[in-house]
C-alpha positions, 0 to 999 in steps of 0.5 A: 430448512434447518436453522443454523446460527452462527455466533461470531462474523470473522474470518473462519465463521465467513468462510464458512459461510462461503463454503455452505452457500458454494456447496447447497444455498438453500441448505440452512436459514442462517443467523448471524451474530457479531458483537462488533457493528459490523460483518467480516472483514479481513484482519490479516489487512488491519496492518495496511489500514492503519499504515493508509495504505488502504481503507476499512471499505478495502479490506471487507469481505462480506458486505451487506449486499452479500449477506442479503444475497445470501439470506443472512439474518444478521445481528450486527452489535449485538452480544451473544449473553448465553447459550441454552442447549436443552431448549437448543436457544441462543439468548443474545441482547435483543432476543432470543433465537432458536437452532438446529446447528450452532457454530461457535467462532468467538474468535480470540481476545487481546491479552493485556498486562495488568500492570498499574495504568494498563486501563488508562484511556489511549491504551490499546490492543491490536486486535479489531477495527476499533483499536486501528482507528484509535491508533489513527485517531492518535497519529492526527495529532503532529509529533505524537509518540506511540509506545508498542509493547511486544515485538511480536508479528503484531507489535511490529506491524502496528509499530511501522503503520503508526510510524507511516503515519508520522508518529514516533514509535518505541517499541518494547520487547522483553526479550533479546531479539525480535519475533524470537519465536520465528526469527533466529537472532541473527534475522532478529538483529537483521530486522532490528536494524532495518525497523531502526533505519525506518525510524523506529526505536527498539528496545530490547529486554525491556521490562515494563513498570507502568504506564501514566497519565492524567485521565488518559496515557502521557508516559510509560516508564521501565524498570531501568527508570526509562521513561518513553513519552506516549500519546498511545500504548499498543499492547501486542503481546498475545491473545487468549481463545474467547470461550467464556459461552462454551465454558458457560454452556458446558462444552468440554473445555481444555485451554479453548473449546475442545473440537475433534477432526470434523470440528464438532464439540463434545454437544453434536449440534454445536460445532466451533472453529478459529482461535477459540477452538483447541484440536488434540492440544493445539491453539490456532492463531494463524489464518490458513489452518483456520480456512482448513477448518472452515472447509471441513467444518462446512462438509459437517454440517453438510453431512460429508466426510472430511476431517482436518489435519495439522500442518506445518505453517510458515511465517511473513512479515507484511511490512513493507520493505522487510522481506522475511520467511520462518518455517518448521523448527529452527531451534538447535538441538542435538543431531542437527546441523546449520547451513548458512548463508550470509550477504552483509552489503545486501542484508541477506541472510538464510539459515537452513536446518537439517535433521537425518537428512531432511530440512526441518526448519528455515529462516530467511531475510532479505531475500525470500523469492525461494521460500515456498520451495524450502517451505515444500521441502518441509512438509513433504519431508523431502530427502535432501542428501543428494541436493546437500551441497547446493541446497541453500542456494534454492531450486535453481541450483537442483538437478543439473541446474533445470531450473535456471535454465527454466526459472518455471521449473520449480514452480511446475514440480511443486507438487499440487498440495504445495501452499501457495498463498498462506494468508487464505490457505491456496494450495496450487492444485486449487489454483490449477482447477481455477485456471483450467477452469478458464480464470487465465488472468490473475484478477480470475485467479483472485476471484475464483480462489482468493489466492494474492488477494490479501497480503499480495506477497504471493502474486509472483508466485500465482502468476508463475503457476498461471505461465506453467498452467497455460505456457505461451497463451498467459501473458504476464502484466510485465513492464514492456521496453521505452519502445522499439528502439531498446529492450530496456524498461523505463525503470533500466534506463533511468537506473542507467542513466544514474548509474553510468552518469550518462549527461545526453541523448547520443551517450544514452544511445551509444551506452544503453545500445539503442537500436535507432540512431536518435531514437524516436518520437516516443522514447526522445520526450522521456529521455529528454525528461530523465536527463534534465531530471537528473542532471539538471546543471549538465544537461541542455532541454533539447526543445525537438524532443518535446510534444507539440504543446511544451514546443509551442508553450500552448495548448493545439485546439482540433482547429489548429488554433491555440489556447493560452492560459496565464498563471493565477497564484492560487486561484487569485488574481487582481482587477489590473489582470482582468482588465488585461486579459479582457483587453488581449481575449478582445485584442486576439479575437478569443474565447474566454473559459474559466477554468476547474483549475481556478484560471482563465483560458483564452481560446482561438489563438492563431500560432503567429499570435502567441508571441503577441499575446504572451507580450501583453499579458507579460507586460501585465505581469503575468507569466505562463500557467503551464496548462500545456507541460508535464509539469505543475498546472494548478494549486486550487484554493478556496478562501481559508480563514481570510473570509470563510467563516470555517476555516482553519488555515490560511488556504489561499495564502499557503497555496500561492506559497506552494505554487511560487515553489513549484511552477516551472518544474518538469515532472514525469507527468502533470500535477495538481495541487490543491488547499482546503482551508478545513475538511469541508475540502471547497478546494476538493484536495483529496482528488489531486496529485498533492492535496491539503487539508487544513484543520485545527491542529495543522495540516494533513498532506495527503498524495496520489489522488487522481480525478480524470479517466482514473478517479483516486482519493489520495492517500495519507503522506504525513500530517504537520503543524507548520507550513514551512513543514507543508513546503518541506514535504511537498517539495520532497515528494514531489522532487522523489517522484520526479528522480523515481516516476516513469515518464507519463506516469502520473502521480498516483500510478506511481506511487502504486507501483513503489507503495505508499510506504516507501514513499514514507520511507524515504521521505521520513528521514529529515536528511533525506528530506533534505537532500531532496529539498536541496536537488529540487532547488538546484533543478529550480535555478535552472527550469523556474523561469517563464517561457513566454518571456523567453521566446518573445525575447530569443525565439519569434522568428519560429512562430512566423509562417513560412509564406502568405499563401494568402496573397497573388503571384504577380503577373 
């Protein structure tokens, strides 16, 4: 078995491996080195990761179970010091170790301005996983101010992840426009727009002088005397190939290790892939030509035949909400001609160039649903004459107008070399092969090729191919209609319902078509839901379109009998509510359960009785807990810094302060609350749909957690310092899910659907904020009242039993 040691564990050296060990498992015994403490992981993801969109454990590729799997020796955190090619040795920190085949994938390293400061501590690249979690560490800090230089890819996606994470962010560009190699400047003013409607500052032709800072960055100051606040300066403003071994060992060098069309250097027995390698004068940063790479380099080694080809490569901005596309050459020039098509109400813009009658360069923002079409048009060198005058309004407008009679249709012509997923490099013939092979379901289609499993900008698209391959046996995850009495989804109908101002039940079935007369036991609760969300001052809760448990304001046991709950402001009760609700469990004959929610739980309650019960426990001051409502149930508590000797915060008191806010608000679903008074978390808030934590410097709110047939950590919304700003925020979401979520949704699927980032989005804007705020409260001065009270004051009479079957006919 030959020996083969790979110097470098990212993403061209991991495919690789995955092409070795696919193709002949047993064929090398493998080493392999990396400098940072850790295995391949999957970049492209960094931008997610630091946004809180996802975590580091997401977006690894290759865990240590897979390099065990594998038979990989693996030299984690280890620095490769030489490379000894007479003694065919690589020297690494704790040893040496000998090869038959080395592959070099250093990869790149971070360019950093030496402008005085640039190595100040708090000033970072955004290169690895270490600069992510420093940018995290700096965003934990409420109010903090990021400063990113460069408005590059990068820049921009490292700019909206700290701004997700509630910082103010600048970001600093020297030149007249944004992504000024990919973007022309009518799409870079298009973004520039939209990053400012996110909260971002852009600066443009911005030169930077300095940056300062007592022992660590404070501040960064511009040639024109600006001076930006910093807790944290990003520099995104390039990368060099990492080929100091290659240099050091003697390979042939151009401006990175120079490799020919089978990836060997100018030594047979050491080949390179990735950003450090430089194929007939080109530079690699881009990941689909690195995977192209990786595949040949694999056969090399493997003694086949394969070379690699350049190609044309296209462009995405994976932020989320900026929908942007840049392929081929757009620049202007002689001989060539523009189409352009421009839509200012929805930020729409395209920008065809043409040459000799072929598309030689595109640029689209707003809408890029064609942009793989147009992408295909440009690699293949497609004659675009006879298609010219409708061109620009994509595929379905070709050939008599196929496609939009079949919106598939241009999607089954595209030929099978035709990239799909550009992150990983999918062509659909791959997808094709997966398909055939018996992976008929997206999740297959992922496994088997990797294709949508990165950026997921391309998952329309895989499942278009999946519909073309298998026809009427693939069934797309589409949302289905409210239920058989409309053809409308949840999403229509509550668009509809704003839309049209539509205030009842009849005028939704008249308006929106309703193919029953009033609808039915699964679409009347959530019409009922979406209307008195919407209006709350207009619209009158219509009681019979509930489920059993909010008619009843009670929890049904299989017995028939009921469970009775009242509420306990954050867990917290008195000996005066004890005594009371030990005299009503002894009183009604109940079972007495403590509950996870901090509350206690009277069960075998007899229908006739709840009047009765809810009276008495009025009367002690108690009101409804809600345990049976789409609405909120519980705010848990642990002690806080009133007796627990770690606490950081008032839990118990911010708590009861939160629940006092929002009981007796209908939402799409349940929701629970929870306060940890420091990150020990006794109150287990990272499992709720809403959670705090407490700490030192304020609060970290975080949402979407779930802890029933879905277990779910929730996911980072905004750290503040104050609880008022707590209050603020969490009234905001919660009144944002409960005008956008789907009835029976709960929290978490929600936000799943819309991403954490437009949820931040809408809530960043302190107007906004507001608004939201404001409509919570007008809602609250309608539902925010007790139930019990209000039956046992106006509604007994539908608590008695009809007749006492119990007692004799008399004779």
């Amino acid at each position: 078995m030959q020996k083969l040691v790979v110097i470098g564990a990212g993403m061209a050296s991991g495919r690789v491996l995955e092409h070795l060990f696919d193709a002949a498992p047993d064929a090398f015994d493998v080493t392999l080195f990396n400098a940072e403490p850790r295995g391949n992981y999957n970049r492209i993801m960094l931008s997610p990761v630091l946004s809180g969109e996802k975590t580091y454990e997401e977006i690894v590729t290759h865990d240590d179970a897979w390099y065990a799997a594998n038979k990989v020796t693996t030299r984690f955190g280890e620095k490769v010091t030489g490379i000894d090619r007479e003694r065919k040795v690589v020297i690494g920190e704790n040893g040496e170790v000998p090869y038959d085949k080395l592959v070099i994938g250093t990869g790149s390293a971070p360019f950093i301005i030496p402008m005085p400061g640039h190595d100040l501590p708090g000033v970072v690249a955004y290169r690895d996983l270490e600069d992510t979690n420093a940018m995290i560490e700096a965003s934990a800090t409420p109010g903090g101010h990021a400063v990113v230089i460069g408005g590059g890819l990068l820049g921009l996606e490292a700019a909206a992840g700290l701004r997700l994470r509630g910082m103010e962010v600048t970001v600093l560009h020297i030149m007249g426009h944004l992504m000024e190699r990919q973007l022309d400047e009518a799409a870079g003013y298009l973004l520039k727009k939209d990053l400012e409607k996110r909260g971002i500052n852009v600066l443009l032709k911005a030169q930077t002088k300095c940056i300062e800072g007592d022992g660590k960055v404070e501040r960064v100051l511009l040639e024109d005397g600006t001076e930006l606040k910093a807790d944290i300066v990003c520099m995104a403003v390039g990368i060099r190939p990492a080929v100091a071994l290659g240099q050091a060992a003697g390979l042939d060098m151009g401006r990175a290790i120079k490799v020919d069309a089978q990836m060997r250097t100018s030594d047979p027995d050491i080949l390179a892939v990735g950003e450090c390698v430089e194929f007939n004068g080109n530079l690699f940063g881009l990941v689909a030509p690195l995977y192209d790479q990786a595949k040949v380099l694999a056969k090399t080694l493997l003694g086949e035949d394969d070379v690699f080809k350049m190609r044309e490569l296209s462009t995405k901005l994976k932020v989320t909400g900026c929908d942007l596309f840049s392929a081929g050459d757009f620049a202007e020039g002689e001989g060539r001609e523009d189409i352009v098509f421009r839509d200012p109400k929805r930020g729409v813009y395209k920008r065809l160039v043409i040459e000799v009658d072929k598309l030689i360069g595109a640029v689209m923002y707003g809408d890029t649903a064609d942009s793989n079409w147009f992408f295909g048009l440009i690699k293949d060198g497609t004659d675009i004459e006879e298609m010219r005058e409708t061109l620009i309004f994509g595929p379905a407008f070709q050939g008599g107008g196929a496609a939009a009679a079949d919106p598939l249709a241009a999607v089954a012509a595209l030929p099978a070399d035709a990239e799909i997923c550009g992150c990983n490099g999918v062509c659909k013939g791959t997808i094709v092969s997966a398909i055939e092979g018996g992976a008929h379901t997206l999740d297959d289609v992922k496994a088997l090729t990797k294709a949508s499993a990165s950026c997921g900008t391309c998952t329309g698209l895989v499942e278009q191919v999946l519909a073309v391959t298998l026809g009427d046996s693939f069934e797309a995850k589409a949302e289905k209609p409210v239920c058989k009495c409309t053809d409308l989804t949840h999403e229509d109908v509550r668009r509809l319902i704003k839309a049209r101002e539509l205030k009842s039940q009849p005028a939704v079935w008249q308006e929106l078509g309703w193919k029953t007369v009033n609808g039915c036991h699964v679409c009347r609760p959530a019409i009922n839901y979406y209307l008195l969300a919407d209006w709350p001052l207009e619209y009158q809760d219509d009681l019979q379109s509930r489920f059993v448990n909010e008619r009843n304001h009670a929890n049904i046991q299989k017995d028939g009998t009921y469970s009775v709950m009242p509420r306990m402001w954050g867990g917290m009760t008195t000996p005066e509510e004890l005594i009371a609700i030990a005299e009503a469990a002894k009183k009604y004959d109940a079972a007495v359960k403590v509950t996870g929610g901090q509350r206690i739980d009277l069960l075998g309650i007899k229908k006739e009785d709840l009047p009765a019960i809810w009276s008495d426990l009025n009367d002690a001051g108690m009101v409804s807990g809600h345990a049976y409502t789409k609405g909120l149930r519980t705010v848990k508590t642990c002690v806080g810094t009133d007796w627990c000797r770690f606490g950081t915060q008032d839990s118990t008191g911010l708590g009861i302060k939160l629940e006092k806010r929002l009981w007796g608000s209908w939402t799409p679903h349940k929701v629970k609350l929870a306060v940890s008074g420091c990150p020990r978390n006794c109150a287990e808030a990272t499992c709720k749909d809403i959670g705090v934590i407490c700490v030192d410097s304020g609060y970290q709110i975080g949402v979407a957690g779930a802890a029933g047939m879905d277990v779910k950590e929730t996911e980072r919304l905004i750290d503040v310092a104050t609880e008022e700003e707590v209050l603020e925020w969490t009234v905001a979401f919660m009144q944002l899910y409960r005008e956008n979520g789907k009835y029976l949704d709960r929290a978490y699927k929600w936000v799943a659907k819309v991403g954490l980032g437009w949820v931040q989005e809408h809530l960043s804007d302190p107007a906004n904020r507001a608004a939201l705020v404001e409509r919570f409260d007008i809602s609250q001065s309608v539902y925010q009242k007790d139930p019990w009270a209000d039956h046992v004051a106006n509604n007994m009479a539908q608590y008695t039993p009809l007749a006492d079957l119990s007692q004799e006919a008399a004779e």
